[in-house]
C-alpha positions as CSV (number, residue, x, y, z in Angstrom):
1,X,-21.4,6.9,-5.3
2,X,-21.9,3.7,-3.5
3,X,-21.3,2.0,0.3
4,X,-18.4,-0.3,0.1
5,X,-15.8,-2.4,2.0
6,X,-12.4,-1.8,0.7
7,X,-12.2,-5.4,-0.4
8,X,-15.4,-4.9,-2.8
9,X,-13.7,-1.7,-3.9
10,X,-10.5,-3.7,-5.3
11,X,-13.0,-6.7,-6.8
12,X,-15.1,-3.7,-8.7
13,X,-11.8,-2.1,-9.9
14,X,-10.8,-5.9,-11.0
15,X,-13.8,-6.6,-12.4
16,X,-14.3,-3.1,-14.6
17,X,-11.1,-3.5,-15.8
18,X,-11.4,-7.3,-17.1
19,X,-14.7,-5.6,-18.6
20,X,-12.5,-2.4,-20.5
21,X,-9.8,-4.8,-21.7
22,X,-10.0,-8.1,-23.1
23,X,-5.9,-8.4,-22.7
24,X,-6.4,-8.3,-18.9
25,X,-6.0,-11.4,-17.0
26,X,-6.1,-12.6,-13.1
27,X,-3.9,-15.1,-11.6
28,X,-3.2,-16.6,-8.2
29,X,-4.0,-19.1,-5.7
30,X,-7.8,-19.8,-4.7
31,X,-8.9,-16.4,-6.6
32,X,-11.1,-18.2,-9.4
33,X,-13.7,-20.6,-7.5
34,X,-13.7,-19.1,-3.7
35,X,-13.1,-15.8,-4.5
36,X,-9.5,-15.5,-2.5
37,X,-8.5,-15.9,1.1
38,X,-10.1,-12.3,1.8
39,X,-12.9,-13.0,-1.1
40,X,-11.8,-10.3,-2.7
41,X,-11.9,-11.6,-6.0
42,X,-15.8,-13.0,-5.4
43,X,-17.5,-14.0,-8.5
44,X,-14.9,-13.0,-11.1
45,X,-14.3,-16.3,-12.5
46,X,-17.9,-16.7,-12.7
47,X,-18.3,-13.7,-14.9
48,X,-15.0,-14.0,-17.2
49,X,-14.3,-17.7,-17.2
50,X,-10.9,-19.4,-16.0
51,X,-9.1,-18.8,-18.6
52,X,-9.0,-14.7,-17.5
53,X,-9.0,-15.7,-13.7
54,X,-6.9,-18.3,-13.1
55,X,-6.5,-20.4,-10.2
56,X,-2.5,-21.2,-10.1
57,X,-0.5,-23.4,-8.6
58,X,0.8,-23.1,-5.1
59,X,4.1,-21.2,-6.8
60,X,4.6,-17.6,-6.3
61,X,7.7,-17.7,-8.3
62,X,5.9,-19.5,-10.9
63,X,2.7,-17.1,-11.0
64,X,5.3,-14.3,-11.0
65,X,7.7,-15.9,-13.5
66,X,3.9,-16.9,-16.0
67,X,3.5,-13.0,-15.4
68,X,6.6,-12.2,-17.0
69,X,6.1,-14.3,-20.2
70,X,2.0,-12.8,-20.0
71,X,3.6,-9.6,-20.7
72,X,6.4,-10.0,-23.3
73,X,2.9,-11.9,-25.0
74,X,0.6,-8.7,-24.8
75,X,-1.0,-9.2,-21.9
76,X,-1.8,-7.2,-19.0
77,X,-1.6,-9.8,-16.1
78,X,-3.2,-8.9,-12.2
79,X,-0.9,-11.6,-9.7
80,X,-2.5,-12.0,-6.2
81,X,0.0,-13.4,-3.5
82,X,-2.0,-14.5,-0.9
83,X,-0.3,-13.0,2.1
84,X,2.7,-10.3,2.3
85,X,5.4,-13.4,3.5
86,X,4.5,-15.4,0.2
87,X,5.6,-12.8,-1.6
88,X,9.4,-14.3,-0.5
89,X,9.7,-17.1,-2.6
90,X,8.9,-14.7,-5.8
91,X,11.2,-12.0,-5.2
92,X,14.2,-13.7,-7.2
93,X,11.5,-13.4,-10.1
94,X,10.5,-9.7,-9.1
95,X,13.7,-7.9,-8.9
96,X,15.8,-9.6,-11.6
97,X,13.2,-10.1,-14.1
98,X,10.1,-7.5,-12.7
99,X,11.6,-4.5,-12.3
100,X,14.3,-5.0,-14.9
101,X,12.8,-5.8,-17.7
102,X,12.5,-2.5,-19.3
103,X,16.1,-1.4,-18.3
104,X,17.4,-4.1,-19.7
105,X,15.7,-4.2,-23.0
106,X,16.0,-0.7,-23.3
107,X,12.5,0.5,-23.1
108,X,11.9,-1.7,-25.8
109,X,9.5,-4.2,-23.6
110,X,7.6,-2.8,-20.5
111,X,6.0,-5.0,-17.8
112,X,2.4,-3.7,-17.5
113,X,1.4,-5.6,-14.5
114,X,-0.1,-5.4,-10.9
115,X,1.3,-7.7,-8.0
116,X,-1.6,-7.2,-5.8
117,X,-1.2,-8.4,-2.0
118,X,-2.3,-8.4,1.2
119,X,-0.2,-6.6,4.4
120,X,0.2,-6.1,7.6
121,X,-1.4,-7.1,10.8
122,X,-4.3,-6.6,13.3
123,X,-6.7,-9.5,12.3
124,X,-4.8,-11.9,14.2
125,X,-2.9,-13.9,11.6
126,X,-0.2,-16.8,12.3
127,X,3.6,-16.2,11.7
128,X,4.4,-15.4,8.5
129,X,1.0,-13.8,7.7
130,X,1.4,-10.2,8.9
131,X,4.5,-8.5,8.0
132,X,4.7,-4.9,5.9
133,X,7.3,-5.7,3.6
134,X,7.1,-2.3,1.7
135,X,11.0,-1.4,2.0
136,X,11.9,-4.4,0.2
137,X,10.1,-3.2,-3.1
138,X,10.7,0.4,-2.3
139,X,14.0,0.1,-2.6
140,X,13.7,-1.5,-6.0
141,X,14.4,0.4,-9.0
142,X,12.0,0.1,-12.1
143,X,8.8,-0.7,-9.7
144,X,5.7,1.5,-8.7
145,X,4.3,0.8,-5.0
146,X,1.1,1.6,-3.6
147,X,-0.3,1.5,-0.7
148,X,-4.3,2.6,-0.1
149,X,-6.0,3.4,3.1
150,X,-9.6,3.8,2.0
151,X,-12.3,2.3,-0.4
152,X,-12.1,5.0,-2.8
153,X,-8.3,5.1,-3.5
154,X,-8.4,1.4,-3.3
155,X,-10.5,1.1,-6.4
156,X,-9.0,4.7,-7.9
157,X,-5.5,3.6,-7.4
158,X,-5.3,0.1,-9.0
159,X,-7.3,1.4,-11.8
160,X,-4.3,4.0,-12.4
161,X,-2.1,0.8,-11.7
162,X,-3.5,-1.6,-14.0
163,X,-3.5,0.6,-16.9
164,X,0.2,1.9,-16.0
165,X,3.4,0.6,-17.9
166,X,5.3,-0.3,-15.2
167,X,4.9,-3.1,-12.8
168,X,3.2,-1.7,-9.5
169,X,3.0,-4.2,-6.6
170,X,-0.1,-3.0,-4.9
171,X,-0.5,-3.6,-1.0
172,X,-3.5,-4.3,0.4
173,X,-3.9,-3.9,4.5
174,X,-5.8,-6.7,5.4
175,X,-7.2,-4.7,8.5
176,X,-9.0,-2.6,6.2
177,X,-10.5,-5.1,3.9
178,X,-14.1,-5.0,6.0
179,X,-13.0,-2.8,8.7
180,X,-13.0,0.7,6.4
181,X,-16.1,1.5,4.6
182,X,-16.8,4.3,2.7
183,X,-17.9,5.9,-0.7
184,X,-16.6,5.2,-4.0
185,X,-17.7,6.3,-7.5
186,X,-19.8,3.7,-9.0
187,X,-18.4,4.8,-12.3
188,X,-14.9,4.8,-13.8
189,X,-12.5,6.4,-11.1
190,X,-8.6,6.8,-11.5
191,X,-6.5,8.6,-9.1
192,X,-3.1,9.4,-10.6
193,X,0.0,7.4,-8.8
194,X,2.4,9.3,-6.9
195,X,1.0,11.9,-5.3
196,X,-0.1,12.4,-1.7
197,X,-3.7,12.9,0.0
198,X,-4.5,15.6,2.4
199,X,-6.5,13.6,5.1
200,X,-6.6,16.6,7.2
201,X,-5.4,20.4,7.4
202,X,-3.9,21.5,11.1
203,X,-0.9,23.9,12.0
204,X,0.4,22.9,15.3
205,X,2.0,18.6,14.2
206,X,2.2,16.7,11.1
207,X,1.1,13.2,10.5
208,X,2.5,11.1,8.1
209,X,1.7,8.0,7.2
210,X,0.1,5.1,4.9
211,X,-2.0,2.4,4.5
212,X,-4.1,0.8,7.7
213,X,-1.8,3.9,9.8
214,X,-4.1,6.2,8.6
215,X,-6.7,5.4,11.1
216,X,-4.5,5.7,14.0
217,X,-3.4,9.0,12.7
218,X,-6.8,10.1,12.4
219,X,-7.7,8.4,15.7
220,X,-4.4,10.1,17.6
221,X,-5.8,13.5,15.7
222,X,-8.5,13.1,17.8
223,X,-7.3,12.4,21.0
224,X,-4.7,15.4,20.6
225,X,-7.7,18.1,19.6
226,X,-9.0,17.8,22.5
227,X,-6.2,19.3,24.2
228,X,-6.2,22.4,21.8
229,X,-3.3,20.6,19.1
230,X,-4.3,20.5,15.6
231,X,-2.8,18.1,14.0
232,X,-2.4,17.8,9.7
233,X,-2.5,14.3,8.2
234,X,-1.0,13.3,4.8
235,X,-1.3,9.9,3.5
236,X,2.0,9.3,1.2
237,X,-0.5,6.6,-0.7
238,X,2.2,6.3,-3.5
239,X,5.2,4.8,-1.8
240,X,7.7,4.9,-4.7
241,X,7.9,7.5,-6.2
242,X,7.5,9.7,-3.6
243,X,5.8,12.3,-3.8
244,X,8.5,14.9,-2.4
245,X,6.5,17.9,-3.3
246,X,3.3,16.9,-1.3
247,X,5.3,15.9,1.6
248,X,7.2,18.5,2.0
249,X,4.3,20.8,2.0
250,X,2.8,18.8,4.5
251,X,6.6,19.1,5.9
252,X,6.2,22.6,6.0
253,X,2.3,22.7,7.4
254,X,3.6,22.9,10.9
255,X,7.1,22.2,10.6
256,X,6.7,19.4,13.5
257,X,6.5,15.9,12.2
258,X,5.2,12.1,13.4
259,X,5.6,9.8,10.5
260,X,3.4,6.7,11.2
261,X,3.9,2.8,9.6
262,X,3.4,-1.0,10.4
263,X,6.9,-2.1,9.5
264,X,10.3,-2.3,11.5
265,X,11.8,0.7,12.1
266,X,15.5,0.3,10.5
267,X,15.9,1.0,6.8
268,X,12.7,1.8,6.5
269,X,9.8,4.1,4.3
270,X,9.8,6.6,7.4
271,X,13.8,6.7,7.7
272,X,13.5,8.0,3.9
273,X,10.8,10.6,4.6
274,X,12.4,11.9,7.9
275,X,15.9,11.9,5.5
276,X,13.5,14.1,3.0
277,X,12.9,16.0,5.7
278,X,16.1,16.9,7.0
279,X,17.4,17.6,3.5
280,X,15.2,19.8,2.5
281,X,12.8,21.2,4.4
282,X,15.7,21.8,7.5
283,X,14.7,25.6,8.0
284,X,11.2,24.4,8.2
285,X,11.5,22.4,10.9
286,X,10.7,23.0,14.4
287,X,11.9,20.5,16.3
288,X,13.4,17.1,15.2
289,X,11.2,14.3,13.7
290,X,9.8,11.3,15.3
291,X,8.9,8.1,14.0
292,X,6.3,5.6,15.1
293,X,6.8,2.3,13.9
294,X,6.8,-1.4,14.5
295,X,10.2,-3.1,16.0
296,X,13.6,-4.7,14.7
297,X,12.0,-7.8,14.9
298,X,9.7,-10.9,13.6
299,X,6.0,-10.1,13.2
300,X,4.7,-11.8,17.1
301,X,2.1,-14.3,17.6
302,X,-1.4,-13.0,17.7
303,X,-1.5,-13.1,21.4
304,X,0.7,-10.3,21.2
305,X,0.5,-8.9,18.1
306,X,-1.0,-5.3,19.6
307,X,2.2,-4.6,21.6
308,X,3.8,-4.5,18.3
309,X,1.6,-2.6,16.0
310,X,1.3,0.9,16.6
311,X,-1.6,2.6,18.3
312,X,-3.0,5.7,19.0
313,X,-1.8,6.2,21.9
314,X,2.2,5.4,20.9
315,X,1.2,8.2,18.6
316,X,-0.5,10.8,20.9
317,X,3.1,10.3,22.8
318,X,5.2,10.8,20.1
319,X,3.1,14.0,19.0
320,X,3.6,15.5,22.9
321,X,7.3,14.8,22.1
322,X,7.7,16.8,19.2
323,X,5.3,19.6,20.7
324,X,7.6,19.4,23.7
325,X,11.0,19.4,21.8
């Protein structure tokens, strides 16, 4: 095992994989000579020249669309949009052509890549640089989703992804990149996709949630414990699939739930879960479930930006709701 930021947990993934297979490719803007806006892709091109880490053009339909053609050509191409808003432009090319593909070809040509990008807020970004845009790509059919909250699943996960045979766009909460440190095997590590993490076992309120919302679970968990309330954390890590299974259990741990995320409220990745809930796991519930969650509306200035973004303490509320209910 070995100390790193989650950032240096992706650029070893990236890098060990480039090592394993020669087919493997990186592409995106600014990820060859600096490294990336969040330098995660340091020294790559260095190591594996420009033709396997390529710095494109300021086009993310184009990287997206020169992914599509990488693919049908054998290739196993790694895009890097450079913030979660950029990803806009491309989304004509991911969900007609993307997720599609092997639908529409009838199994006969897959799309083995990664869309790797950076979400969310907390780092005090301009407009257009902090949303959590996860719903849009959940709600796709024919793509994988992923969303890590620590070093080790970083690196775990987007091995599993770069080795899958469908396209997985991979978020990366740019809070996390050198706020969480932790352990991570120095040697080959792949956790499977689609299937949940047990942060923490308790029996009195469940905590659901994903990505940088992990923290404030875990830091809401804390607050809560010292009133006696013991709270169980599962971190859905896979957004689509689901793992229904794993959160159900974790449904069923104390059959009071607080489901945790960045984005807006409405049509969202907690809506489905708490639906889940209800369908399902209805007899098992205690009282009715709560979501914590940003708001129906644009990402704020930085000056703002922590009245949106869920905290521990909107949590510790919503957990003496459902305790109260």
């Amino acid at each position: 095992m070995t100390l790193l930021a989650f950032a240096d947990a992706i650029n070893l993934a990236l890098r060990e994989e480039l090592h394993r297979n020669p087919r493997a490719m990186l592409l995106g803007q600014d990820i060859g000579r600096s490294g990336g806006v969040f330098r995660v892709t340091a020294d790559l091109q260095q190591t594996f020249g420009a033709d396997r880490v390529v710095d494109a053009p300021i086009s993310e339909a184009g990287i997206v669309g020169m992914a599509v053609g990488l693919c049908l050509s054998g290739w196993r191409p790694v895009c890097e949009l450079q913030f979660d808003a950029f990803s806009y432009p491309a989304l004509n090319q991911i969900f007609t052509h993307v997720s599609r593909y092997r639908w529409r070809t009838r199994g006969a040509a897959a799309m083995p890549m990664v869309i790797r990008m950076p979400c969310g807020g907390g780092v005090k970004a301009p407009e257009l640089h902090s949303d959590s845009p996860e719903a849009y790509y959940c709600h796709t059919p024919g793509l994988v989703v992923v969303m890590p909250s620590t070093p080790a699943d970083a690196k775990g996960l987007l091995t599993a992804a770069l080795r899958a045979q469908d396209p997985v766009v991979f978020l990366e909460p740019k809070k996390l990149y050198r706020h969480a440190r932790g352990e991570v095997p120095e040697t080959e590590h792949v956790v499977p996709l689609g299937s949940v993490r047990t942060v923490r076992e308790g029996s009195d309120v469940t905590l659901i949630a994903w990505g940088a919302m992990i923290d404030v679970a875990v830091q809401a968990a804390d607050v809560i414990r010292e009133e006696g309330v013991s709270a169980h954390i599962c971190d859905v890590r896979t957004l689509s699939p689901l793992d229904r299974a794993g959160i159900l259990d974790a449904v069923r741990a104390s059959g009071r739930v607080v489901i945790v995320q960045e984005s807006p409220r409405s049509c969202s990745l907690a809506s489905e879960i708490a639906a889940l809930a209800a369908e399902e796991a209805l007899y098992d519930l205690r009282a009715p479930v709560v979501r914590v969650s940003g708001y129906d509306a644009p990402y704020p200035y930085y000056s703002v930006e922590h009245y949106h973004r869920p905290d521990w303490a909107r949590v510790v509320d919503a957990i003496k709701q459902v305790l109260a209910a």
